[in-house]
C-alpha positions as CSV (number, residue, x, y, z in Angstrom):
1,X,100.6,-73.8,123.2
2,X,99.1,-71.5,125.8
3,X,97.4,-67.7,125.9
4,X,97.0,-65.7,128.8
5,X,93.5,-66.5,130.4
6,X,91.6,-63.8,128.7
7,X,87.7,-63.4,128.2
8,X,87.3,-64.8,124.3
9,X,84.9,-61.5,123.7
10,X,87.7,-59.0,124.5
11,X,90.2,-60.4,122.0
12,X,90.3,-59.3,118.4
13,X,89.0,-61.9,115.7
14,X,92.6,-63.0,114.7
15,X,93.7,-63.4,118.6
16,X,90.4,-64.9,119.0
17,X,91.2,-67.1,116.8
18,X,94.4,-68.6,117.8
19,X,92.9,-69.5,121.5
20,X,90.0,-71.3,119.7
21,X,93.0,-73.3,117.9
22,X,94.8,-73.7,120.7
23,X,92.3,-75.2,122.4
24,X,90.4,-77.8,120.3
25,X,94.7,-78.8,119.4
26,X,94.5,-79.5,123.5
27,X,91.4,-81.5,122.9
28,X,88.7,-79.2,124.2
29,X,85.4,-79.3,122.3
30,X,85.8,-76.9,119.1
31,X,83.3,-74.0,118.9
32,X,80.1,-73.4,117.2
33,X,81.0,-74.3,113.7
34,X,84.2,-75.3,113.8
35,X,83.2,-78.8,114.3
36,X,83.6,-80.3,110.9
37,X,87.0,-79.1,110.5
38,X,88.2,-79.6,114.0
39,X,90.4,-82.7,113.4
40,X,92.1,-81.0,110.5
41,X,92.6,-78.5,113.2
42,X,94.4,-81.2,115.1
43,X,96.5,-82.7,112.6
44,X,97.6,-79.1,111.6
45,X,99.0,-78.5,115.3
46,X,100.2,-81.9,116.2
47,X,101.5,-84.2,113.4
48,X,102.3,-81.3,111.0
49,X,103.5,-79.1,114.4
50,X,102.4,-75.7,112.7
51,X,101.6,-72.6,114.2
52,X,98.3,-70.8,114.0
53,X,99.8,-67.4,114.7
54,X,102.8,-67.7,111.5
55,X,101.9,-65.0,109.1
56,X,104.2,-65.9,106.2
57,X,103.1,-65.8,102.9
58,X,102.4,-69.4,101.2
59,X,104.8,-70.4,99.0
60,X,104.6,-69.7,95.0
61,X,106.4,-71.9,92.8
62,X,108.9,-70.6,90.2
63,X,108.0,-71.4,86.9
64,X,110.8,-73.9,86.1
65,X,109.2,-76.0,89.4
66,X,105.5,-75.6,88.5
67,X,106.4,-77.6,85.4
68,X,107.7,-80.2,87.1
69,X,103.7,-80.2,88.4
70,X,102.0,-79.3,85.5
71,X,103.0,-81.6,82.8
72,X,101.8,-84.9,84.7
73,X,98.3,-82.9,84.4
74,X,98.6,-81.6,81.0
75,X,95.6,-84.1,79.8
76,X,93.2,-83.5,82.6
77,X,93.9,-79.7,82.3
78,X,93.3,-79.8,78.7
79,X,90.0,-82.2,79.6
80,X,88.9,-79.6,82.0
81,X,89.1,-76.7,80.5
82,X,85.6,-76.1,79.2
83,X,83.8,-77.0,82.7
84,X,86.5,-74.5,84.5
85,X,85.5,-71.7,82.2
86,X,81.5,-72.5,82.4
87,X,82.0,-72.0,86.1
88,X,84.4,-69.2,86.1
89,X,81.5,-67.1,84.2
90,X,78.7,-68.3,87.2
91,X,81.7,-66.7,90.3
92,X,83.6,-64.2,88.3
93,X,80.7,-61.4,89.1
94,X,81.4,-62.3,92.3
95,X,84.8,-61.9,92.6
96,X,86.1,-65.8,92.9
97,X,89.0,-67.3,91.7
98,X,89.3,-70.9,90.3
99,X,92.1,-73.0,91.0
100,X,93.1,-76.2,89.8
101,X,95.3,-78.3,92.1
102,X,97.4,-81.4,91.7
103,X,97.1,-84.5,94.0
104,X,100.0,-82.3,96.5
105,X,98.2,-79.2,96.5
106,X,100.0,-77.2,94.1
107,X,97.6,-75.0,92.0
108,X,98.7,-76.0,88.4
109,X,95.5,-74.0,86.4
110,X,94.0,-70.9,87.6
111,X,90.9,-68.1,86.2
112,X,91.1,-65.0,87.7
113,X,90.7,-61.4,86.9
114,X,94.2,-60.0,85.4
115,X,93.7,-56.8,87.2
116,X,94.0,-58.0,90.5
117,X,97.0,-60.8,89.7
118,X,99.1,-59.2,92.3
119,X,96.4,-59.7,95.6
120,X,96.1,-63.5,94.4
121,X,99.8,-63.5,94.5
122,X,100.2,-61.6,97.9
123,X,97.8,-64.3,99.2
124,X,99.0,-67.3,97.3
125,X,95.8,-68.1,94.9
126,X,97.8,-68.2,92.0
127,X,99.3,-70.9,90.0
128,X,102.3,-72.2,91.7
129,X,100.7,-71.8,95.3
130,X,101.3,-74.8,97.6
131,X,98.2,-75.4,99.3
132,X,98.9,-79.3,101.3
133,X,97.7,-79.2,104.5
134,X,101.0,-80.2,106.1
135,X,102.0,-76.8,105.0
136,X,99.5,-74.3,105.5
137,X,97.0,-76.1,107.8
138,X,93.7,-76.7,107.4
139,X,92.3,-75.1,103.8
140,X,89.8,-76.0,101.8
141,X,92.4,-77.7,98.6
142,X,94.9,-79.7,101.4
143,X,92.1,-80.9,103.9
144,X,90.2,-81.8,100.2
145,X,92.9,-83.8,99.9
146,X,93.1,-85.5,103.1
147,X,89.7,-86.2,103.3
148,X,89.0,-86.7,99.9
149,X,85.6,-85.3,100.1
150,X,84.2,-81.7,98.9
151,X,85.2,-79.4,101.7
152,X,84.3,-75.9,102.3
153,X,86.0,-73.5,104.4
154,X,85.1,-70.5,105.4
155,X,87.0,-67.8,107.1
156,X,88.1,-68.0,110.5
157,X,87.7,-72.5,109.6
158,X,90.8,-72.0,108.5
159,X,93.8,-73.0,110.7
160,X,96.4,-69.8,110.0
161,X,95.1,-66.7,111.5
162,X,96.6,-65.0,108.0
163,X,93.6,-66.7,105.9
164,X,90.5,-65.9,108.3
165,X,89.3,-63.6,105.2
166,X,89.6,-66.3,102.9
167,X,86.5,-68.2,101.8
168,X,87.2,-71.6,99.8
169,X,84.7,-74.5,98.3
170,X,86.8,-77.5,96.8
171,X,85.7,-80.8,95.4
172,X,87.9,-83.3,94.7
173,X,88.8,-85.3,91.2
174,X,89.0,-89.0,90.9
175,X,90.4,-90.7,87.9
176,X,89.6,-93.1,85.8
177,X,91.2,-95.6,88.5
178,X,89.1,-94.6,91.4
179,X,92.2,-92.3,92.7
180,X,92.4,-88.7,93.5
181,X,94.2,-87.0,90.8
182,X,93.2,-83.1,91.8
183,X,91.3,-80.7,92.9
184,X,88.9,-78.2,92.0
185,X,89.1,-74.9,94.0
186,X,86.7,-71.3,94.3
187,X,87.8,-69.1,96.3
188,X,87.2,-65.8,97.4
189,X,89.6,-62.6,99.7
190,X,86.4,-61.1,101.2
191,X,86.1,-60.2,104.5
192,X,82.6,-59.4,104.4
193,X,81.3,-62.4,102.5
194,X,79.0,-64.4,104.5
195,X,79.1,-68.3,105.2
196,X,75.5,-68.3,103.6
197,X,76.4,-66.6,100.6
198,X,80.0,-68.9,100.1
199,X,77.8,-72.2,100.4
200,X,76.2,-71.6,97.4
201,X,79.4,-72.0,95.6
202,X,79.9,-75.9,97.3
203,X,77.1,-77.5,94.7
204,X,78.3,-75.6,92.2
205,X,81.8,-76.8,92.4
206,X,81.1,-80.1,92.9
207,X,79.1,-80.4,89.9
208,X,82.1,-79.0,87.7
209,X,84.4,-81.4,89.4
210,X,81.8,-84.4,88.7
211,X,81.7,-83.2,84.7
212,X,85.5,-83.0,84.7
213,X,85.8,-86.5,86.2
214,X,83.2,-87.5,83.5
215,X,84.6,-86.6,80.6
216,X,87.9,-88.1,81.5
217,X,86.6,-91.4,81.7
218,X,84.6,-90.7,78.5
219,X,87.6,-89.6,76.8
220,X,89.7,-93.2,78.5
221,X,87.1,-95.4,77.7
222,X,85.5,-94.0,74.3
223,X,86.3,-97.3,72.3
224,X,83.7,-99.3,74.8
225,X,80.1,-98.7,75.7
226,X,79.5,-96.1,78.5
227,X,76.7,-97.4,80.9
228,X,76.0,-94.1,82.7
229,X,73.6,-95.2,85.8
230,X,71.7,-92.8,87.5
231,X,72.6,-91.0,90.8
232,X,70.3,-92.4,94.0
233,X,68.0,-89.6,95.2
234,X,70.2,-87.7,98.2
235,X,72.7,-86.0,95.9
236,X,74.8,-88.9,95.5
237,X,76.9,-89.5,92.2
238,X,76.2,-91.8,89.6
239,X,78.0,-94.7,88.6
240,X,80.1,-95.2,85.0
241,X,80.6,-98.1,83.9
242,X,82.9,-99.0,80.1
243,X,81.8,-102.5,78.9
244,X,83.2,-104.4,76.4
245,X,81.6,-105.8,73.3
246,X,81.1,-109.3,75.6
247,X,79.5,-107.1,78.4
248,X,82.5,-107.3,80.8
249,X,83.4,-104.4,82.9
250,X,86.4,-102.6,82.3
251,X,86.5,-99.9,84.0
252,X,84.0,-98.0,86.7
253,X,84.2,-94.2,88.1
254,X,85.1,-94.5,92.3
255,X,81.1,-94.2,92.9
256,X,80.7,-97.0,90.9
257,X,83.6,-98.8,92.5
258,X,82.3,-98.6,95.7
259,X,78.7,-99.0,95.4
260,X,79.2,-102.5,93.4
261,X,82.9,-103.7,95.0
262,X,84.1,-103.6,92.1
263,X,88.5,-103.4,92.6
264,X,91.3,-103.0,90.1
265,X,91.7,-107.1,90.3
266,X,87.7,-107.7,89.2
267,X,88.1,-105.7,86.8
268,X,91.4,-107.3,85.4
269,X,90.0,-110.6,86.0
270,X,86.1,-109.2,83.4
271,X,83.7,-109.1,86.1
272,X,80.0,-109.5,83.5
273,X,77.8,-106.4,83.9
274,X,75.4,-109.2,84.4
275,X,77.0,-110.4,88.0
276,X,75.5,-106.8,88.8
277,X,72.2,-106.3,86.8
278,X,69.5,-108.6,85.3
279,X,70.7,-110.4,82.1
280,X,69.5,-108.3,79.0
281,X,72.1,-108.7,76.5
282,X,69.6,-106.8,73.6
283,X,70.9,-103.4,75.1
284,X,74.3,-104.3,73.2
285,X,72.8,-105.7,70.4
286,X,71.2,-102.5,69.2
287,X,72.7,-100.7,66.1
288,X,71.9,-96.7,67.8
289,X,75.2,-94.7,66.9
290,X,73.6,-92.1,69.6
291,X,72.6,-92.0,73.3
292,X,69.7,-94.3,74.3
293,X,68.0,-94.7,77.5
294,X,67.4,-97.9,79.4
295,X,66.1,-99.0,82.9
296,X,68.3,-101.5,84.7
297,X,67.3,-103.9,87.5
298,X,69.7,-104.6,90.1
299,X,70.5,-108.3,90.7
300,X,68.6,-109.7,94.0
301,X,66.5,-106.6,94.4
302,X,63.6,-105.5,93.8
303,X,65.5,-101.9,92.9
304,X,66.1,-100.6,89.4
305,X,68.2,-97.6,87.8
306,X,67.5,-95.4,85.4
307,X,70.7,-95.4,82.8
308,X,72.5,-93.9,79.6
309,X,73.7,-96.0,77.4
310,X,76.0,-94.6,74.7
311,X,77.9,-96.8,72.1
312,X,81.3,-96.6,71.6
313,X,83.2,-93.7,70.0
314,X,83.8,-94.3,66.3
315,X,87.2,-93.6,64.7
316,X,86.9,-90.0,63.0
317,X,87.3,-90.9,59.3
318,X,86.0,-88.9,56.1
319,X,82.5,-89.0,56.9
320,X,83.1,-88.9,60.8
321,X,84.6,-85.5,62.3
322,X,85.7,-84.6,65.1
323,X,82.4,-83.1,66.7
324,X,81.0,-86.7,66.7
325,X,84.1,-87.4,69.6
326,X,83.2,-84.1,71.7
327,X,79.8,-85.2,71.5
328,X,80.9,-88.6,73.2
329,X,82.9,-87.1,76.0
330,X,80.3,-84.5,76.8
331,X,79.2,-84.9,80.4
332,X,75.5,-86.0,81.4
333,X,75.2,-87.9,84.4
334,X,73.0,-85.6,85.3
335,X,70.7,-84.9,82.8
336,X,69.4,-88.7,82.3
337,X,65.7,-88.5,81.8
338,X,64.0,-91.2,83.4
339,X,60.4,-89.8,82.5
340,X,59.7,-92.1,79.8
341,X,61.2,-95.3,81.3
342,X,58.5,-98.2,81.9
343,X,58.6,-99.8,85.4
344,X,61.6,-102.7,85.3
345,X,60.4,-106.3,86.4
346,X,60.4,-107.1,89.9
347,X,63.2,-110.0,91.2
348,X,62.2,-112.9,94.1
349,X,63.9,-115.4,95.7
350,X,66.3,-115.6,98.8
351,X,69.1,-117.5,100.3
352,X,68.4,-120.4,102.4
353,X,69.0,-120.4,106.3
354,X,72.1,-122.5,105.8
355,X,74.0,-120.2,103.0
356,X,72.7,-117.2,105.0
357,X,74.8,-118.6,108.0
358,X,77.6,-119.7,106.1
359,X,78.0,-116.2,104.5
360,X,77.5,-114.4,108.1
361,X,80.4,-116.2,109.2
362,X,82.4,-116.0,106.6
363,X,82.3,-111.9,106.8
364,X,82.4,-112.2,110.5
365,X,86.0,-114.2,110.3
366,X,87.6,-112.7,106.9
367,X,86.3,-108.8,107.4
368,X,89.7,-107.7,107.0
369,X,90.7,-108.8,104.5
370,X,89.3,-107.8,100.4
371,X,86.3,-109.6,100.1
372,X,84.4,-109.6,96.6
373,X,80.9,-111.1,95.0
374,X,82.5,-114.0,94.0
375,X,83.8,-115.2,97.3
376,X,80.4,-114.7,98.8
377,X,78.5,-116.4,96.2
378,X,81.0,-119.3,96.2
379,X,80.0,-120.0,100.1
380,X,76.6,-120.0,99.4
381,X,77.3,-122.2,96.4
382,X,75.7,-120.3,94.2
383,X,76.4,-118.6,90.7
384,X,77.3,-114.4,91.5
385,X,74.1,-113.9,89.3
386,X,72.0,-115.9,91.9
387,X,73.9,-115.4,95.1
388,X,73.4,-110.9,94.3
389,X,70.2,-111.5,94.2
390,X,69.3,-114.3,96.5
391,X,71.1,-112.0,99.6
392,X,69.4,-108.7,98.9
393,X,65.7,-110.5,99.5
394,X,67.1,-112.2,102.6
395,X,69.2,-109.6,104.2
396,X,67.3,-106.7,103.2
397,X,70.5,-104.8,101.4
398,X,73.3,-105.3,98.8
399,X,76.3,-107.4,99.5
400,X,78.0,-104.5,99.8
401,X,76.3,-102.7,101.9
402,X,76.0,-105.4,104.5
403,X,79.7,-105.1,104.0
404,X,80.3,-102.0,105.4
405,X,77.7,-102.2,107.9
406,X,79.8,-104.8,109.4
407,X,82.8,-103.0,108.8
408,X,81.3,-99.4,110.3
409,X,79.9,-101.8,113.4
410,X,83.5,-103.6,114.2
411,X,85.7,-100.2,113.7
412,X,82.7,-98.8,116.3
413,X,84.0,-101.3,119.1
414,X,87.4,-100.9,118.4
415,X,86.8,-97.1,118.8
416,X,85.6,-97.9,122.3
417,X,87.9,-100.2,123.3
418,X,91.2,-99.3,122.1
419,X,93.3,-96.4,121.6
420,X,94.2,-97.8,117.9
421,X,94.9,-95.0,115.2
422,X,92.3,-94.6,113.3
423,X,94.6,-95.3,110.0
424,X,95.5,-99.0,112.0
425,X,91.1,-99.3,112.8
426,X,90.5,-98.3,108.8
427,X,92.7,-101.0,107.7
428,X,91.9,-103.5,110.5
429,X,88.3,-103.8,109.8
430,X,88.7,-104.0,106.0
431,X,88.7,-100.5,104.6
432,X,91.6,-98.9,102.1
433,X,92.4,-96.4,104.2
434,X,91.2,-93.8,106.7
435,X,89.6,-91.2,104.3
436,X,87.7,-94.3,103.4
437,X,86.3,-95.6,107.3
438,X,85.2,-91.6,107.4
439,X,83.1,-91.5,104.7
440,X,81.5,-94.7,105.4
441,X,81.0,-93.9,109.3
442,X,80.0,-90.3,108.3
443,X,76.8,-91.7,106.2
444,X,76.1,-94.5,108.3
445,X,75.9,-92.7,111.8
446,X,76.2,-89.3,110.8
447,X,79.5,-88.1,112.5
448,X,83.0,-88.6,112.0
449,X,85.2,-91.6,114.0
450,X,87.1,-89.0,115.7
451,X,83.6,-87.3,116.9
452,X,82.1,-90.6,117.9
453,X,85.3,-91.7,120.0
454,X,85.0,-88.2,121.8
455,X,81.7,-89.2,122.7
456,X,82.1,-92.2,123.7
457,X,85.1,-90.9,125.9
């Protein structure tokens, strides 16, 4: 992968373009914003061996193989429909297009004006379109799904020289099981639109793919209470949580899963809402048929959360239509008003020096492996009740979090001192996968593991 030694200046954009690929694929430092993309960049040229300069046409499914995609997705298509339309009417003005994509990247739903049905063809934002990175490089929908974080591309970000007029925000969908099922797509073929301008639609699509995510695990879990907790100030999500009517957790939305460790097996096994928060079994006592609010203190801290709490979904009957069930699977994590909420009691304690060292060593020796509340609080010999809170006055931070701080700090040596994948690092030091280690070592230091090997290089 060579050009002739040119001057950058005196190439046109889409030559330009190829050299800048070419060169970060070589390993030279990618160019003023390029830098959060720049190791889909390498992944596009070396394991998928694809070529910046092809100008085909993405692929477009034939009907008869789009069902194959679709059906799978008939449910959460269904599910989404309403939040896809709201935010079709906030970009349509604008000229966007909203896609719908299946974990692969195939776009399976898709808003659009009618009149211009043959450009989204011609550039292959249209349902049917295959949009996995391994086939068209780096684009907002397959580096989505790679990443599994909201990703926004903007022109000449992409890796193909054919889509550096293409502008793309995507946020990805997680299911009721913590997994990516899909992903929510705006796009726009303009190439005057400016990065500024396009940024605007990232919030925007995130939110929709937040709601959509909601109201599926409204819709799975409407015969238990839904404990909606609060998002942390910083734009974070907030946690769902279904309990049962003897306050075990059945099921949690991925932010919930990861902020409480909280796995498919804890959840088979009925880990208590109360191994999490402070004991207050009235909240499930109370005979409200509608939404009521709550404050919630978090076992061994001194830190609360604001919640929703909304009772489970009656069976439609005579006197019970249907409205009352849209009206439990409406979204509103983020409209939780915590104005009239009275301060939650403040917790105390902490572990003693002994259990303190026992649980340090027990991380330092069994990091790798799944490691739950349970475990912990069994070392320290205490209840998970106790142990929760006992560790947060001591340590200063959740079990969990000291967790991944351990985690982030090991997979940071073994950055340095080997030349490990980063897939072999992720699962070495205890995390599910790679997408996983990133996201952890993105908002614990701030750049990627790729970026902090290079620097450390």
């Amino acid at each position: 992968m060579e050009l002739p030694e040119r001057s950058a200046s005196s190439l046109d954009p889409f030559a330009r373009h190829v050299e800048h690929v070419y060169s970060v694929a070589q390993g030279a430092a990618p160019p003023p914003g390029i830098e959060a993309v720049s190791s889909s960049w390498q992944r596009s040229a070396k394991k998928y061996g694809l070529d910046p300069v092809d100008g085909k046409a993405p692929r477009i499914l034939t009907s008869a193989e789009l069902k194959h995609f679709r059906e799978p997705l008939d449910k959460l298509t269904l599910s989404a429909q309403e939040e896809i339309d709201e935010l079709y009417k906030v970009v349509r003005e604008a000229g966007y297009a909203i896609l719908l994509c299946d974990s692969s990247g195939v776009v399976v739903a898709h808003r659009g004006e009618d009149a211009r049905a043959s450009e989204f063809k011609y550039w292959g934002t249209w349902l049917g379109g295959v949009w996995s990175e391994e086939v068209e490089g780096t684009n907002g929908i397959g580096t989505c799904i790679i990443e599994e974080r909201p990703v926004t591309i903007h022109r000449s970000q992409h890796f193909r020289s054919r889509h550096i007029n293409l502008s793309c925000s995507r946020a990805p969908v997680f299911g009721v099981d913590g997994r990516l099922i899909a992903v929510l797509d705006v796009s726009a073929i303009d190439p005057e639109l400016s990065e500024r301008a396009h940024a605007l639609t990232g919030p925007l699509t995130l939110r929709s793919a937040c709601a959509i995510e909601e109201r599926l695990f409204r819709e799975h879990f409407r015969r238990d209470w839904i404990v909606a907790v609060a998002p942390p100030e910083g734009g974070a999500p907030g946690m769902l949580l279904a309990i049962d009517g003897n306050q075990r957790i059945m099921g949690a939305n991925r932010f919930a899963r990861t902020s409480l460790m909280l796995d498919d097996r804890g959840l088979r096994a009925g880990t208590s809402l109360w191994s999490i928060f402070e004991r207050n079994v009235d909240i499930f006592r109370r005979q409200d048929r509608t939404d009521f609010s709550v404050r919630l203190l978090i076992a061994g801290s001194n830190d609360s959360r604001p919640a929703l709490v909304t009772p489970p979904d009656r069976p439609v009957t005579a006197s019970n239509n249907p409205t009352s069930h849209d009206l439990h699977t409406r979204p509103r994590l983020g409209s939780i008003d915590v104005s009239t909420l009275p301060p939650a009691p403040q917790a105390w304690g902490g572990l003693s020096p002994g259990a303190m060292r026992r649980v340090r060593e027990y991380v330092e020796v069994h990091l790798a492996e799944s490691i739950d509340l349970s475990m912990l609080a069994g070392v320290a010999g205490l209840s998970v009740h106790h142990f929760a809170r006992q560790f947060k006055q001591s340590a200063g931070v959740t079990p969990h979090v000291y967790l991944t701080q351990k985690r982030v700090e090991r997979a940071q040596k073994m950055l340095v001192q080997t030349d490990l994948p980063l897939a072999e690092i992720a699962f070495a030091v205890g995390f599910f996968d790679q997408g996983h280690l990133a996201r952890h070592f993105r908002h614990l230091l701030g750049k990627t593991p790729r970026e902090f090997r290079w620097s450390q290089r």
